[in-house]
N, C-alpha and C positions, 0 to 999 in steps of 0.2 A: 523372424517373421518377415512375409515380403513387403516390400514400402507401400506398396500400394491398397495391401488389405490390412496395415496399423493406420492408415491416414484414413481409411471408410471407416472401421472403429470407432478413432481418436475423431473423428465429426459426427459421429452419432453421439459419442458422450459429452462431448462440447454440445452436443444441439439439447439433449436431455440436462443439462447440469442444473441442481436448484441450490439455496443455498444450506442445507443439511451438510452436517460434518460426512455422512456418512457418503451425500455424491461427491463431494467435491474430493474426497480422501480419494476415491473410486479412481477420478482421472489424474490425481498424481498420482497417483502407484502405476495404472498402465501407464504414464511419462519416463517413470524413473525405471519399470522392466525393460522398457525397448528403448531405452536412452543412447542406447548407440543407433537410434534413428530420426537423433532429437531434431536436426535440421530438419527435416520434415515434418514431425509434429510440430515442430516451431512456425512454419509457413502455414498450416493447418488453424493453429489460434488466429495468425493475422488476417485470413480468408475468413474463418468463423466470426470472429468480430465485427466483421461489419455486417452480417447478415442476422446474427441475432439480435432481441428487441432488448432495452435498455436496463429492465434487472438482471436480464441472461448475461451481457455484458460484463453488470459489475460482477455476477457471479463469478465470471471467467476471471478477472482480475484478483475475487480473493484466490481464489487459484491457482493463478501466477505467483502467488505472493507466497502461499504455500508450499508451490513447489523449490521456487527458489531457498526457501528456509530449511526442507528436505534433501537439496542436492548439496547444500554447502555441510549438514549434519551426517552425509553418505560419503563425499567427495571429499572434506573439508584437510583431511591430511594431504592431498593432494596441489604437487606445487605447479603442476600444469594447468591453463585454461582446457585444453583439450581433453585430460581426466574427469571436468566440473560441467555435462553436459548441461545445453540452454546457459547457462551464465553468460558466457560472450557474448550470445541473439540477445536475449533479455535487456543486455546492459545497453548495445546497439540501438535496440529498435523501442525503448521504452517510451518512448516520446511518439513515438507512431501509435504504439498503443494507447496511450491516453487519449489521442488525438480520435479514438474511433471509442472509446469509455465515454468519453464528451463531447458534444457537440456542439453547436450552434445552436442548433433547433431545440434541445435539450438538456438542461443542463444538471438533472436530479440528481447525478451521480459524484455532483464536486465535493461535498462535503466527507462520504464516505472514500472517495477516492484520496484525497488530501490527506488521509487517516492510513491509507495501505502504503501512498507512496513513501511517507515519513520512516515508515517501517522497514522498508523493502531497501530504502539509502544506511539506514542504521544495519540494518544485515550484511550488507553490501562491504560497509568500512569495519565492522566486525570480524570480518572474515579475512581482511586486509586486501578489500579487491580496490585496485587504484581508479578513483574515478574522477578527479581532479577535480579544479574549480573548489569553490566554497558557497555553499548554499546556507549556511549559516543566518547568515543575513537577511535573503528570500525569503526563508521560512517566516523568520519573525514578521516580516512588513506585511507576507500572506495573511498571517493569523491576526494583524492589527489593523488590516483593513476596515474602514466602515464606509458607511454612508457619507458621514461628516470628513474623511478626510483624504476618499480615493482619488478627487480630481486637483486635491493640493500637491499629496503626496505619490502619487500613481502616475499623471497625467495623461494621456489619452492612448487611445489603443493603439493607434502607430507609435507610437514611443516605443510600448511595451512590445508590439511584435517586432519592431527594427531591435530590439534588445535579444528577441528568440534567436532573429537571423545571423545576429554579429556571438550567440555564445557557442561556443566551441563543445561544452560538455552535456552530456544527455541528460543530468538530473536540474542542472540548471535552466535549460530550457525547456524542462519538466515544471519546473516552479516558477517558472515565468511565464507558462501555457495557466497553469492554475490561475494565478494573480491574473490574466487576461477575463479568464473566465468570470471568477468572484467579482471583478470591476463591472462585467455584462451587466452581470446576475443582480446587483446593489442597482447599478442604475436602472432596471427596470424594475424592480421593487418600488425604489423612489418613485417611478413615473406614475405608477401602478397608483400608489397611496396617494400621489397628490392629482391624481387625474389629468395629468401631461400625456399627450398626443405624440411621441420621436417624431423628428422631421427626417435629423439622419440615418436611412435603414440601415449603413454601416456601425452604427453607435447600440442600432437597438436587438432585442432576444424577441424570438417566435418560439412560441410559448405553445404547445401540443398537449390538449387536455390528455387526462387519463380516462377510460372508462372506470366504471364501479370497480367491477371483478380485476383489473388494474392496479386500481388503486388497493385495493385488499390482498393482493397478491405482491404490493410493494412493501406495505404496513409489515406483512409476515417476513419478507426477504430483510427487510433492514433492522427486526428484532433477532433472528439469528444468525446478522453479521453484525452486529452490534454485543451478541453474546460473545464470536468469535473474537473479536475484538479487545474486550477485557480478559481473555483466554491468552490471548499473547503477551500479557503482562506476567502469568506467571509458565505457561506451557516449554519448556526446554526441549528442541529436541535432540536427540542422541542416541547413537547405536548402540551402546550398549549401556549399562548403569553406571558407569564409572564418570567423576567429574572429570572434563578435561581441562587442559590448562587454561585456554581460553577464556571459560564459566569459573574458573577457581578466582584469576585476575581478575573479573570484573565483581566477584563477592567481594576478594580481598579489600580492592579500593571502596566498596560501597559502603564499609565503615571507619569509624578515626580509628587512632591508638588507643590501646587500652591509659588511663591516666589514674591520677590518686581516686578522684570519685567515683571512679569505675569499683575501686577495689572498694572503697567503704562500702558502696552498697552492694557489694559483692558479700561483703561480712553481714553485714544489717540482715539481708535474705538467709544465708546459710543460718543465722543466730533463730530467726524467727522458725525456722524450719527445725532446728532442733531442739526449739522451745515445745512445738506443735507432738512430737515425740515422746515429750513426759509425760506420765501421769501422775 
């Protein structure tokens, strides 16, 4: 197809995407047929994102999340970057992307975003794509953020962004963009509940109501990403039916050894079962 009538396409279904399995399925399949045009579909997300309003956004993001879990399940025996189209962009420019998921101005999207990115790192080191640094850490101090203990533990927002500027890896200063955010987002809650005025407009969030139809339209998008969500706890995916080694190793280790009480109630069951047998 020529580049220029996949990228009119591919921004019409970015402009239409809701969050339904069935559109969002729609634009990774065109992603993954003209995959040999993904640099350009790839610059195409980055333009669309900032032009659409803040659930099309996160639409676009579960998205991204899915394609990436599609190209590694299509590509994944492949020992080339350049075989695993978008992987390289993705991994690049992920921090740009959030940077346009979240804003300033708004910030609805962190919770749900904080939930893709978790996912989208675990795919990532799954598939043994090297992305350095340790966010280990990040993650936890993310998720144990409060009110009571962001400005002992956190300290101020120049801390936290001279932290973006000095990390070298993309998921790190992914999860140092979030902790910026959740830090905003707590302290204007706090200001909010005790009736505090900000004096510093650097310290404070501008807060853009929703209309009704908005708000209803947000309520509906975040119950069937929130479906999709518990979806990816059990959904595998794979080209064909066969387990591959990958999915085999991570069953394997997800239980112990078999031991002696393994076997007693090994027997215990089989005895009850060919009790149930007689008459």
């Amino acid at each position: 197809m020529d580049p220029f009538e996949a990228r009119l396409q591919f921004k019409q279904l970015l402009t239409t995407i809701n969050p339904s399995h069935q559109a969002i399925q729609k634009v990774i399949s065109y992603a993954l047929k003209n995959y040999e045009l993904h640099e350009d579909l790839h610059s195409v997300i980055l333009e669309r994102l900032g032009q659409l309003d803040m659930n099309a956004r996160m639409n676009v993001l579960v998205m991204i999340e899915g394609l990436i879990s599609s190209v590694f399940a299509q590509f994944g025996n492949s020992e080339e970057d350049d075989l695993k189209p978008y992987v390289e962009s993705f991994t690049k420019d992920f921090y740009i992307i959030l940077e346009k998921i979240i804003t300033r101005e708004n910030l609805i999207n962190l919770n749900s975003t904080s939930h893709i990115l978790k996912n989208v790192e675990q795919c990532y080191r799954e598939n043994k794509v090297e992305l350095g640094g340790n966010t280990g850490e990040l993650i936890e101090k993310y998720e144990a953020m409060t009110i009571d203990n962001l400005r002992k533990e956190f300290g101020s927002d120049e801390i936290i962004i001279n932290k973006i500027d000095l990390s070298e890896t993309v998921f790190e200063k992914c999860w140092l963009f979030l902790t910026l955010m959740k830090r905003r987002s707590l302290i204007n809650r706090f200001n909010q509940i005790n009736n505090i005025q900000e004096t510093n407009p650097i310290d404070s969030d501008i807060t853009i109501p929703l209309k009704k139809d908005q708000m209803i339209n947000r309520m509906e998008s975040d119950r069937e990403r929130h479906k999709k969500l518990k979806e990816s706890n059990w959904i595998v995916n794979r080209i064909t039916s066969q387990v591959d080694e990958q999915e085999f190793s991570k069953l394997w280790e997800q239980f112990n050894e078999l031991n002696e009480e393994d076997y007693i109630e090994i027997d215990e069951l089989n005895q009850i079962v060919k009790e149930s047998y007689q008459i």
